[in-house]
N, C-alpha and C positions, 0 to 999 in steps of 0.2 A: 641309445636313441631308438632302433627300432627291436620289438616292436611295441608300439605306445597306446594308450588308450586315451580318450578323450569323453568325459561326458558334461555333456552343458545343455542351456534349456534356449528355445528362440523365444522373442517374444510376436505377439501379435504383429507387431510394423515391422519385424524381420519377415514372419512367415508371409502375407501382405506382399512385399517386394519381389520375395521371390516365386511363392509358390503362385501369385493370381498372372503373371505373365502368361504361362500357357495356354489359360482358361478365357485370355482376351476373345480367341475368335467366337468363345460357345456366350459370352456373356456379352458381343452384340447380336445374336443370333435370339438369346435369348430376349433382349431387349427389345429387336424389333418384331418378332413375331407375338409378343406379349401386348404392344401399341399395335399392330395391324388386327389384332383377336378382339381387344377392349372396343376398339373402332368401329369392326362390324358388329359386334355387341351393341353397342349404342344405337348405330345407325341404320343395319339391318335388321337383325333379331338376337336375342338372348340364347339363342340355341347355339351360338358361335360359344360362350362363355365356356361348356363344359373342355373344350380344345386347349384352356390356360394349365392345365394338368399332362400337355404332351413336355413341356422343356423340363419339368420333374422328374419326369418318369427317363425322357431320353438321355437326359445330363445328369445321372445321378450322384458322379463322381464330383463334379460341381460343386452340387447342392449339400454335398455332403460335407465340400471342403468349409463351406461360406460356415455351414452350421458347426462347424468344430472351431472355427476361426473365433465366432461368436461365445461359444461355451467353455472353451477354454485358452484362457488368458496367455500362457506358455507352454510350451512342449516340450518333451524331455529330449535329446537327443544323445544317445551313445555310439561312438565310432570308433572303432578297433583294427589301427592299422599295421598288419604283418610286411614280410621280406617284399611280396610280390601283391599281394591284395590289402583290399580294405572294406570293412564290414561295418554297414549301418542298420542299429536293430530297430525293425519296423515290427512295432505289432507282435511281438513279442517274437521272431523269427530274424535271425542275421540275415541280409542281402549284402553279399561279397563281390566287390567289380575289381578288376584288376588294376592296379597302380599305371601298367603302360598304358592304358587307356585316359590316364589322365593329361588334359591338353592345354589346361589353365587355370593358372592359381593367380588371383588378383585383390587386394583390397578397395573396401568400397568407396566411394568419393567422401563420405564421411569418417572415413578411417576403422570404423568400429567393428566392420568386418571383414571377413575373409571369404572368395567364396573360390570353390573347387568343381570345376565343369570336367563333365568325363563324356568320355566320346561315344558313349552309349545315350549322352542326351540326361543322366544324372547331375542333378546341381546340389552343390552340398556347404551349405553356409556354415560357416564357423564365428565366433566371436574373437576380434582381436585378444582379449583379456587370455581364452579358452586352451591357447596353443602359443608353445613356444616357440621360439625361435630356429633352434636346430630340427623341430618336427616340421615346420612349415616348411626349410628350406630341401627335408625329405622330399617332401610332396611338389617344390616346385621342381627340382631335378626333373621328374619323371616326366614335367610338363615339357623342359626343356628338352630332353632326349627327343623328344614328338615332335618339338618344334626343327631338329635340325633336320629326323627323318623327312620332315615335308619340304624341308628346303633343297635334300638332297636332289644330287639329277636323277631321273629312272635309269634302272640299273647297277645304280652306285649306292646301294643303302648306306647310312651314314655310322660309323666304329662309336 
């Protein structure tokens, strides 16, 4: 069982669900300060236009995400789970968080995925197809373990 490897691709409406949730608050910020710019543009002077290059330049993580969303169709995705960690390769380098840190493992309302929340605020989607059943219930153990810690009283961490 451990330790296992996993590699599978998202597609556009996986990454889409998961990954634009964060970028909610910068993509009304960006939107309203893009209609308050055009506005004075119009109505006061054109001198306000060169300003539609600040949410570019400030959000570039954004902008960058929208344009890889757009250019490429699927993403690969490789995750290499050991005894104690688990390692997702970004960008050609492993990022390893620790297994305790994970706090929920749940499928999606449409069944077709999995998705793995770690308490460092990493979300990590899987495809139902992608992972079996005895690795999954790896990864929900550790979720479980976290859940009893939180239930425990202070003082009494839980065996």
């Amino acid at each position: 069982m451990v330790p296992f490897h996993l590699h599978y691709s998202l597609t556009r409406r996986h990454r889409l669900a998961v990954e634009l949730t964060p970028w909610l608050p910068c993509l009304g910020a960006c939107l309203g300060f893009t209609v308050g710019v055009t506005y004075l543009s119009v109505v006061v002077s054109r001198w306000f236009l060169p300003l539609l290059l600040l949410p570019p330049l400030a959000y570039r993580g954004f902008f960058a995400f929208l344009f890889d969303l757009v250019v490429r169709s699927v993403k690969p995705v490789d995750v290499l789970v050991e005894d104690d960690r688990l390692g997702v390769l970004v960008g050609g380098e492993r990022k390893w968080l620790p297994l305790a840190g994970v706090i929920q493992v749940y499928r999606s309302e449409d069944r077709t995925t999995w998705t793995v929340l770690h308490l460092n605020g990493s979300v990590l989607t899987i495809p139902a197809g992608a992972i079996a059943a005895d690795q999954l219930d790896h990864l929900k153990g550790f979720a479980r373990r976290a859940a009893e810690a939180r239930r425990a009283p202070a003082g009494h961490p839980a065996d």
